[in-house]
N, C-alpha and C positions, 0 to 999 in steps of 0.2 A: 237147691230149688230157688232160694230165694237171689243167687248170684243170677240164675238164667233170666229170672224176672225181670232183676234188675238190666240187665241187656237189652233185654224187649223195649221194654220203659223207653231205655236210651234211643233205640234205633226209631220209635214211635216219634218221639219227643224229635229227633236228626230229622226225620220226615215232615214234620209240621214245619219245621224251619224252613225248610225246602221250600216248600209251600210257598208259605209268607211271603219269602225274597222271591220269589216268582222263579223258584229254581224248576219247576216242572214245565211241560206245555199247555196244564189248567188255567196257567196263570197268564199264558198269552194274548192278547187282545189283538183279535185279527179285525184290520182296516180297511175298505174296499174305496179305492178311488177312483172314480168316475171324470174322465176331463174327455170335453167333447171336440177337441182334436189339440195338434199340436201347434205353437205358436207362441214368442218370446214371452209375452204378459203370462198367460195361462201356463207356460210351463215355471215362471217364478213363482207364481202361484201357489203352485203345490211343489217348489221346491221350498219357499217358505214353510210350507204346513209341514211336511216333511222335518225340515231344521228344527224347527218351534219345538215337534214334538222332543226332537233329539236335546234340545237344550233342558227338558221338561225330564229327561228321565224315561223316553220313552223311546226306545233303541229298538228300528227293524231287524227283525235277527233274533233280537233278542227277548223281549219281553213285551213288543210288538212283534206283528205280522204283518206288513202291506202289497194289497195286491193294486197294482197298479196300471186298469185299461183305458186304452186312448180308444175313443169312438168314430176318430176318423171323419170328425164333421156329417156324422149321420145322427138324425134323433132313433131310429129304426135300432142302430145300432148300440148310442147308450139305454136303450131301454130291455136288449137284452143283456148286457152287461149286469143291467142293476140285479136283472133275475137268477143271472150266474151268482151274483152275490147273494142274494138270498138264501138262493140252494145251496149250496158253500156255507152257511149259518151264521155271514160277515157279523162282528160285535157294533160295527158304527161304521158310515160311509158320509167319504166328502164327494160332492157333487161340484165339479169345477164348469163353470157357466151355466147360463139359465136354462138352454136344453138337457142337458145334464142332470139339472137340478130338477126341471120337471120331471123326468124318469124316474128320479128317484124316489121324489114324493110317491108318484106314484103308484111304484111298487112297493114302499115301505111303508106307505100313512096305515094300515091297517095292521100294522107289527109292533113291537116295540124295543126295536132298531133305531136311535138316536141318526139322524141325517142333517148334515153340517155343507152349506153350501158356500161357493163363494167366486166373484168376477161378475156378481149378480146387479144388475141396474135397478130392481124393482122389484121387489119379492113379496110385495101386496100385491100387484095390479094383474104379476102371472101367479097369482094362486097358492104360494108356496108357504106364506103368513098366513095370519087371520092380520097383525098388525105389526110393527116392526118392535113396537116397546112389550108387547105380549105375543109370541106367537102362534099358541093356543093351538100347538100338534106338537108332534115330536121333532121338530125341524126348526135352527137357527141356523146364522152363518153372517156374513159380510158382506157388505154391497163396494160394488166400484162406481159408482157414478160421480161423476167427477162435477167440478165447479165448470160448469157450461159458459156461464156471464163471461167468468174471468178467459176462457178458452176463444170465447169467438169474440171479445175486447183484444183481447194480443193481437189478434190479423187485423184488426183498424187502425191499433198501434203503429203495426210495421207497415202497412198499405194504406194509410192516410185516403190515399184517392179512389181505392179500390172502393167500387160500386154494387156489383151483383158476383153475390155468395151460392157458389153450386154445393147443394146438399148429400152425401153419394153415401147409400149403407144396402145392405144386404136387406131384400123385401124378408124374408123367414126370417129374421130375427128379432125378436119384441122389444129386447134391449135396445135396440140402435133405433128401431119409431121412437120410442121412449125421448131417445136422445137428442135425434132429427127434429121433432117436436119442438122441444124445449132450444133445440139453436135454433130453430127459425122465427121463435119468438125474440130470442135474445136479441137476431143481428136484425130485425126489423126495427127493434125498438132503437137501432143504433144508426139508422139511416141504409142500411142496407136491403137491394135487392135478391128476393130468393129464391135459387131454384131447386127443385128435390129431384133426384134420379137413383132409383134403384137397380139392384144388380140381383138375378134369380137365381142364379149360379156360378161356380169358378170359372165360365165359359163368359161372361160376360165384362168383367172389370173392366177390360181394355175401351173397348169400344162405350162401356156407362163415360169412362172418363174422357177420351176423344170426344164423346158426342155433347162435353161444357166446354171443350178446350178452346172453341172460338165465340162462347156465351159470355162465359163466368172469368170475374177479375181473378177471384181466387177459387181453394174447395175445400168443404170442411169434412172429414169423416171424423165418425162418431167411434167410441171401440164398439166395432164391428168386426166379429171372429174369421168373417168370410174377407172381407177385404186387407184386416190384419193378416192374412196367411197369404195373400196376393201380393206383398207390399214391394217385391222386385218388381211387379209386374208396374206397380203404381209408378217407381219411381222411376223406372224406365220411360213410357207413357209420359209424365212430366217430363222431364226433363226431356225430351223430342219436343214439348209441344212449349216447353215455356210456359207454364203452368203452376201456379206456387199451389202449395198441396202443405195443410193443416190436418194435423191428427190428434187426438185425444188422447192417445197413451205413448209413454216415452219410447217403448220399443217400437212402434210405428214410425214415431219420428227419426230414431236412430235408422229406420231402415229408408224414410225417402219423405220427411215430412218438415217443417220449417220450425214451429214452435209451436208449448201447449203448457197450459200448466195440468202436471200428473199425478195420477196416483203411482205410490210403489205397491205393484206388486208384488214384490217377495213381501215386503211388509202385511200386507196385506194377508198373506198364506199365513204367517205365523201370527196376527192376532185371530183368526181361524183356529190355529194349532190352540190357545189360549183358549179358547173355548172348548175344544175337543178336549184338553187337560182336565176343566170342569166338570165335562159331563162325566169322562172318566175315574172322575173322584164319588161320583155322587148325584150332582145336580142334574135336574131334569131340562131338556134340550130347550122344553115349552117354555120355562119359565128364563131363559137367559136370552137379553133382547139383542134385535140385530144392529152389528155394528157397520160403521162406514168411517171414513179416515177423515178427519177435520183439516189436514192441513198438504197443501197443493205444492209442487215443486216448480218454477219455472223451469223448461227444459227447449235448449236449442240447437239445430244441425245447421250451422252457418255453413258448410259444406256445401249441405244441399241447397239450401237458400241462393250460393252463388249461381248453382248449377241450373237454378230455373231466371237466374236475371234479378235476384230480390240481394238488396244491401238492406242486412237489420242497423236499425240507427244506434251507437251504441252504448246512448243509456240503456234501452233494452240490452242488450248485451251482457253489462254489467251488471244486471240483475239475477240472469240467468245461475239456477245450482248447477245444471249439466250444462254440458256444452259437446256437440259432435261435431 
Protein backbone atom coordinates (compact mmCIF):
# COMPACT_ATOMS: atom_id res chain seq x y z
CA UNK A 1 0.00 0.00 0.00
CA UNK A 2 2.40 2.24 1.03
CA UNK A 3 4.76 1.53 -2.35
CA UNK A 4 1.47 2.31 -4.56
CA UNK A 5 1.27 5.74 -2.62
CA UNK A 6 4.26 6.27 -3.09
CA UNK A 7 3.81 6.17 -7.00
CA UNK A 8 0.87 8.42 -6.99
CA UNK A 9 3.02 10.81 -4.98
CA UNK A 10 5.60 10.59 -7.74
CA UNK A 11 3.34 10.73 -10.99
CA UNK A 12 1.37 13.86 -8.94
CA UNK A 13 4.70 15.54 -8.08
CA UNK A 14 5.94 14.50 -12.55
CA UNK A 15 2.65 16.46 -13.33
CA UNK A 16 3.10 19.62 -11.46
CA UNK A 17 6.59 19.72 -13.14
CA UNK A 18 4.77 19.58 -16.31
CA UNK A 19 2.99 22.25 -15.34
CA UNK A 20 5.59 24.59 -14.23
CA UNK A 21 7.89 24.28 -17.36
CA UNK A 22 4.76 24.90 -19.37
CA UNK A 23 4.78 21.26 -20.55
CA UNK A 24 1.00 21.31 -20.88
CA UNK A 25 -1.31 23.54 -23.33
CA UNK A 26 -2.54 25.43 -19.66
CA UNK A 27 0.45 26.94 -19.83
CA UNK A 28 0.26 28.39 -23.43
CA UNK A 29 -0.22 31.99 -23.91
CA UNK A 30 -2.28 32.61 -27.02
CA UNK A 31 -1.37 36.02 -28.81
CA UNK A 32 -3.60 37.70 -31.35
CA UNK A 33 -2.06 40.10 -33.94
CA UNK A 34 -3.79 42.50 -35.43
CA UNK A 35 -1.87 44.50 -38.52
CA UNK A 36 -3.85 46.57 -40.65
CA UNK A 37 -2.40 45.49 -43.87
CA UNK A 38 0.75 44.37 -45.32
CA UNK A 39 3.72 46.62 -46.11
CA UNK A 40 7.75 46.62 -45.35
CA UNK A 41 7.74 48.90 -41.95
CA UNK A 42 4.47 47.13 -40.56
CA UNK A 43 5.52 43.84 -41.54
CA UNK A 44 9.11 44.42 -39.41
CA UNK A 45 7.20 45.46 -37.06
CA UNK A 46 5.69 42.41 -35.97
CA UNK A 47 8.48 40.54 -37.30
CA UNK A 48 10.43 42.40 -34.39
CA UNK A 49 7.57 41.63 -31.81
CA UNK A 50 7.62 38.27 -33.07
CA UNK A 51 11.78 37.81 -32.59
CA UNK A 52 11.71 39.94 -29.28
CA UNK A 53 9.35 37.47 -28.00
CA UNK A 54 11.48 34.54 -29.19
CA UNK A 55 14.76 35.88 -27.74
CA UNK A 56 12.47 36.28 -24.41
CA UNK A 57 11.76 32.66 -24.06
CA UNK A 58 8.61 32.88 -25.67
CA UNK A 59 8.66 30.32 -28.60
CA UNK A 60 5.25 30.03 -31.18
CA UNK A 61 4.62 26.54 -31.12
CA UNK A 62 5.68 26.30 -28.13
CA UNK A 63 4.77 27.96 -25.11
CA UNK A 64 3.20 30.58 -27.02
CA UNK A 65 0.45 30.65 -29.46
CA UNK A 66 0.15 33.41 -32.28
CA UNK A 67 -2.51 34.12 -34.39
CA UNK A 68 -1.63 36.30 -36.85
CA UNK A 69 -4.51 38.49 -39.30
CA UNK A 70 -3.80 40.99 -41.84
CA UNK A 71 -6.91 43.36 -42.28
CA UNK A 72 -6.09 44.15 -45.55
CA UNK A 73 -6.25 48.02 -45.18
CA UNK A 74 -9.86 47.88 -43.86
CA UNK A 75 -10.76 49.24 -40.39
CA UNK A 76 -14.35 47.09 -40.96
CA UNK A 77 -12.09 44.36 -41.18
CA UNK A 78 -9.65 44.79 -38.19
CA UNK A 79 -12.38 45.35 -35.99
CA UNK A 80 -13.91 41.95 -36.69
CA UNK A 81 -10.64 40.47 -36.32
CA UNK A 82 -10.32 41.85 -32.79
CA UNK A 83 -13.76 40.10 -32.11
CA UNK A 84 -12.52 36.62 -33.61
CA UNK A 85 -10.08 37.23 -31.02
CA UNK A 86 -12.10 37.69 -28.32
CA UNK A 87 -14.15 34.80 -29.03
CA UNK A 88 -11.20 32.60 -29.29
CA UNK A 89 -10.39 33.92 -25.51
CA UNK A 90 -6.92 35.56 -27.00
CA UNK A 91 -4.49 36.12 -23.48
CA UNK A 92 -2.96 39.51 -24.99
CA UNK A 93 -3.11 41.24 -28.60
CA UNK A 94 -0.78 43.54 -30.40
CA UNK A 95 -2.53 45.88 -32.56
CA UNK A 96 -0.12 46.95 -35.46
CA UNK A 97 -1.06 50.73 -36.74
CA UNK A 98 -3.49 53.15 -35.28
CA UNK A 99 -6.69 51.60 -37.19
CA UNK A 100 -5.79 48.50 -35.78
CA UNK A 101 -5.11 49.76 -32.62
CA UNK A 102 -8.38 51.45 -32.47
CA UNK A 103 -10.34 48.26 -32.99
CA UNK A 104 -8.76 46.88 -30.44
CA UNK A 105 -9.19 49.19 -27.82
CA UNK A 106 -12.23 48.98 -28.70
CA UNK A 107 -13.31 45.67 -28.43
CA UNK A 108 -11.14 44.99 -25.52
CA UNK A 109 -11.28 48.33 -23.14
CA UNK A 110 -14.02 46.56 -21.24
CA UNK A 111 -11.98 43.05 -20.68
CA UNK A 112 -9.09 42.36 -19.11
CA UNK A 113 -7.13 41.42 -22.14
CA UNK A 114 -3.92 43.40 -21.92
CA UNK A 115 -3.68 45.23 -25.73
CA UNK A 116 -0.10 46.23 -26.87
CA UNK A 117 -0.05 48.56 -29.93
CA UNK A 118 2.47 49.68 -32.14
CA UNK A 119 3.46 51.96 -35.61
CA UNK A 120 1.23 54.37 -33.59
CA UNK A 121 1.94 58.28 -34.25
CA UNK A 122 -0.31 59.62 -31.39
CA UNK A 123 -2.00 57.41 -28.96
CA UNK A 124 -3.38 60.42 -26.89
CA UNK A 125 -5.07 62.40 -29.54
CA UNK A 126 -6.69 58.95 -31.18
CA UNK A 127 -7.94 57.86 -27.89
CA UNK A 128 -5.97 54.87 -27.12
CA UNK A 129 -4.08 56.63 -23.68
CA UNK A 130 -5.55 58.69 -21.24
CA UNK A 131 -1.60 59.79 -21.44
CA UNK A 132 1.62 58.37 -22.74
CA UNK A 133 3.63 58.32 -19.17
CA UNK A 134 0.32 56.82 -17.42
CA UNK A 135 -2.03 55.13 -19.73
CA UNK A 136 -4.85 54.67 -17.33
CA UNK A 137 -6.67 51.41 -19.33
CA UNK A 138 -5.38 48.16 -20.10
CA UNK A 139 -3.41 49.26 -23.27
CA UNK A 140 0.34 50.39 -23.79
CA UNK A 141 2.61 50.07 -26.70
CA UNK A 142 5.19 52.29 -29.04
CA UNK A 143 4.89 55.13 -31.03
CA UNK A 144 6.63 55.71 -34.51
CA UNK A 145 6.67 59.21 -34.99
CA UNK A 146 9.67 60.16 -36.21
CA UNK A 147 11.80 63.55 -35.90
CA UNK A 148 9.86 65.63 -38.53
CA UNK A 149 12.30 69.01 -38.15
CA UNK A 150 15.30 66.85 -38.89
CA UNK A 151 13.10 65.03 -42.07
CA UNK A 152 11.97 68.02 -43.81
CA UNK A 153 15.75 69.89 -42.90
CA UNK A 154 17.48 66.95 -45.12
CA UNK A 155 15.36 68.09 -48.46
CA UNK A 156 16.71 71.87 -47.85
CA UNK A 157 19.91 70.22 -47.48
CA UNK A 158 19.82 68.45 -50.70
CA UNK A 159 17.54 71.06 -52.73
CA UNK A 160 19.13 74.41 -51.47
CA UNK A 161 16.82 76.21 -54.05
CA UNK A 162 13.90 74.05 -53.79
CA UNK A 163 10.89 76.42 -52.87
CA UNK A 164 7.36 74.81 -52.69
CA UNK A 165 6.96 71.62 -50.63
CA UNK A 166 3.90 69.22 -51.82
CA UNK A 167 2.41 67.48 -48.75
CA UNK A 168 0.65 64.06 -49.99
CA UNK A 169 -0.90 61.38 -47.29
CA UNK A 170 -3.99 59.41 -47.18
CA UNK A 171 -7.20 61.66 -45.98
CA UNK A 172 -8.50 58.32 -43.35
CA UNK A 173 -5.48 58.17 -41.68
CA UNK A 174 -5.02 60.34 -38.41
CA UNK A 175 -1.41 59.45 -38.13
CA UNK A 176 -0.31 61.06 -41.29
CA UNK A 177 -2.80 64.75 -40.43
CA UNK A 178 -0.74 64.28 -37.32
CA UNK A 179 2.39 64.27 -39.41
CA UNK A 180 1.32 66.65 -42.36
CA UNK A 181 0.70 68.96 -39.60
CA UNK A 182 3.63 69.11 -38.07
CA UNK A 183 5.69 69.26 -41.70
CA UNK A 184 4.02 72.08 -42.64
CA UNK A 185 4.90 73.86 -39.72
CA UNK A 186 8.39 72.59 -39.86
CA UNK A 187 9.18 73.64 -43.80
CA UNK A 188 7.43 76.97 -43.43
CA UNK A 189 9.47 77.82 -40.65
CA UNK A 190 12.40 77.07 -43.04
CA UNK A 191 11.38 79.33 -45.90
CA UNK A 192 9.41 76.94 -47.58
CA UNK A 193 6.24 76.95 -49.74
CA UNK A 194 3.26 74.45 -48.89
CA UNK A 195 1.01 72.48 -50.54
CA UNK A 196 -1.16 69.57 -49.02
CA UNK A 197 -2.92 67.03 -51.28
CA UNK A 198 -4.71 64.07 -50.08
CA UNK A 199 -5.42 60.75 -51.56
CA UNK A 200 -9.05 58.93 -50.50
CA UNK A 201 -8.10 55.76 -51.76
CA UNK A 202 -5.57 53.29 -53.61
CA UNK A 203 -7.42 54.54 -56.72
CA UNK A 204 -5.90 57.90 -56.29
CA UNK A 205 -1.94 58.08 -55.64
CA UNK A 206 -1.14 58.40 -59.19
CA UNK A 207 -2.92 61.23 -60.22
CA UNK A 208 -2.56 63.05 -56.03
CA UNK A 209 1.11 63.07 -57.33
CA UNK A 210 0.88 64.13 -61.00
CA UNK A 211 -1.46 66.86 -60.03
CA UNK A 212 2.23 68.55 -57.79
CA UNK A 213 4.43 67.35 -60.54
CA UNK A 214 4.36 70.69 -62.20
CA UNK A 215 3.66 72.81 -58.61
CA UNK A 216 5.95 71.53 -56.21
CA UNK A 217 9.96 71.60 -56.17
CA UNK A 218 9.92 68.53 -54.17
CA UNK A 219 7.17 66.02 -51.83
CA UNK A 220 7.07 65.04 -48.65
CA UNK A 221 4.94 61.86 -47.47
CA UNK A 222 4.54 61.22 -44.03
CA UNK A 223 4.39 57.09 -42.95
CA UNK A 224 1.31 56.83 -44.55
CA UNK A 225 0.03 53.15 -44.68
CA UNK A 226 -1.86 53.85 -47.86
CA UNK A 227 0.72 55.42 -49.85
CA UNK A 228 3.55 53.20 -48.28
CA UNK A 229 1.81 50.18 -49.97
CA UNK A 230 1.59 52.33 -53.25
CA UNK A 231 5.16 52.98 -53.26
CA UNK A 232 5.94 51.20 -57.00
CA UNK A 233 3.31 53.26 -58.04
CA UNK A 234 5.03 56.41 -56.38
CA UNK A 235 8.28 55.77 -57.81
CA UNK A 236 7.12 55.07 -61.00
CA UNK A 237 4.95 58.44 -61.24
CA UNK A 238 8.41 60.31 -60.16
CA UNK A 239 10.49 59.19 -61.95
CA UNK A 240 8.32 59.89 -65.36
CA UNK A 241 7.66 63.18 -64.08
CA UNK A 242 11.21 64.18 -62.43
CA UNK A 243 9.96 64.66 -59.24
CA UNK A 244 12.28 64.08 -56.12
CA UNK A 245 10.00 62.33 -53.62
CA UNK A 246 10.98 62.32 -49.61
CA UNK A 247 9.46 59.77 -47.28
CA UNK A 248 9.47 59.31 -43.69
CA UNK A 249 10.22 55.61 -43.22
CA UNK A 250 13.34 53.69 -44.59
CA UNK A 251 11.33 51.14 -46.50
CA UNK A 252 9.46 53.80 -48.45
CA UNK A 253 12.62 55.18 -49.22
CA UNK A 254 14.21 51.95 -50.24
CA UNK A 255 11.26 51.58 -52.50
CA UNK A 256 11.34 55.09 -54.48
CA UNK A 257 12.17 57.90 -52.03
CA UNK A 258 15.53 60.27 -51.72
CA UNK A 259 16.29 60.50 -47.90
CA UNK A 260 14.85 60.54 -44.34
CA UNK A 261 16.04 60.19 -41.09
CA UNK A 262 14.13 56.70 -39.76
CA UNK A 263 12.80 54.94 -37.42
CA UNK A 264 13.63 51.09 -37.28
CA UNK A 265 10.96 49.21 -37.40
CA UNK A 266 11.91 45.84 -36.39
CA UNK A 267 13.46 47.73 -33.53
CA UNK A 268 10.76 49.00 -32.86
CA UNK A 269 8.42 45.51 -32.76
CA UNK A 270 10.71 44.07 -30.30
CA UNK A 271 10.83 46.96 -27.76
CA UNK A 272 6.97 46.21 -27.97
CA UNK A 273 7.97 42.44 -27.65
CA UNK A 274 9.71 44.03 -24.25
CA UNK A 275 6.72 45.14 -23.02
CA UNK A 276 4.57 42.11 -23.82
CA UNK A 277 7.38 40.14 -21.78
CA UNK A 278 6.36 42.56 -18.78
CA UNK A 279 2.92 42.21 -18.87
CA UNK A 280 3.41 38.55 -19.17
CA UNK A 281 5.43 38.43 -15.98
CA UNK A 282 2.98 40.23 -13.96
CA UNK A 283 2.85 43.92 -14.71
CA UNK A 284 -0.14 45.68 -15.44
CA UNK A 285 -0.36 47.07 -19.25
CA UNK A 286 -1.92 50.53 -17.48
CA UNK A 287 0.90 51.20 -15.55
CA UNK A 288 3.87 50.55 -18.15
CA UNK A 289 4.42 54.01 -20.16
CA UNK A 290 4.41 54.39 -23.84
CA UNK A 291 7.59 54.10 -25.57
CA UNK A 292 9.08 55.90 -28.84
CA UNK A 293 12.69 55.58 -30.11
CA UNK A 294 15.03 58.61 -29.32
CA UNK A 295 17.39 57.99 -31.96
CA UNK A 296 17.04 58.64 -35.89
CA UNK A 297 19.00 56.97 -38.76
CA UNK A 298 20.02 58.86 -41.80
CA UNK A 299 18.93 56.74 -44.60
CA UNK A 300 19.50 57.25 -48.56
CA UNK A 301 18.46 55.83 -52.03
CA UNK A 302 21.14 57.68 -54.34
CA UNK A 303 19.67 55.44 -56.87
CA UNK A 304 16.59 56.88 -56.88
CA UNK A 305 17.85 60.36 -56.31
CA UNK A 306 19.64 59.97 -59.81
CA UNK A 307 16.61 58.61 -61.35
CA UNK A 308 14.50 61.82 -60.51
CA UNK A 309 17.58 64.39 -61.62
CA UNK A 310 18.81 65.11 -57.77
CA UNK A 311 22.74 64.76 -57.03
CA UNK A 312 22.99 64.40 -53.10
CA UNK A 313 26.08 66.80 -52.12
CA UNK A 314 28.39 64.35 -50.55
CA UNK A 315 28.85 65.48 -47.16
CA UNK A 316 25.32 64.33 -46.92
CA UNK A 317 26.21 61.23 -48.24
CA UNK A 318 28.83 60.57 -45.96
CA UNK A 319 26.57 60.95 -43.14
CA UNK A 320 24.14 58.55 -44.34
CA UNK A 321 23.70 54.77 -41.97
CA UNK A 322 21.91 53.28 -45.07
CA UNK A 323 22.51 53.76 -48.19
CA UNK A 324 20.28 52.37 -51.50
Amino acid sequence: MKKKLALIMAAVLAMMSLVACGGTDTEVVNIGIVQIQQHASLDEATQGFIDGLKEAGYVDGENIKIDFQNASGEITNAQQICQLFESNGVDLVLANATPAAQSAVNVFQETDVPVLFTSVTDAVSNGLVDSNEAPGKNVTGTLDMPDINQQIQIIKDILPEAKTLAILYTSSEPNSKIQADEAKAAAEKIGFTVMIQTASSSNDYQQVIESVADKADAVYIPSDNGFASAMATVNQTAVENKLPVFCAVEAMIKEGGIATYAIDYYELGKQTAAQAVRILKGEKASEIAVETQKEFALVINETFAKSVGVEIPQEILDKAAIKY
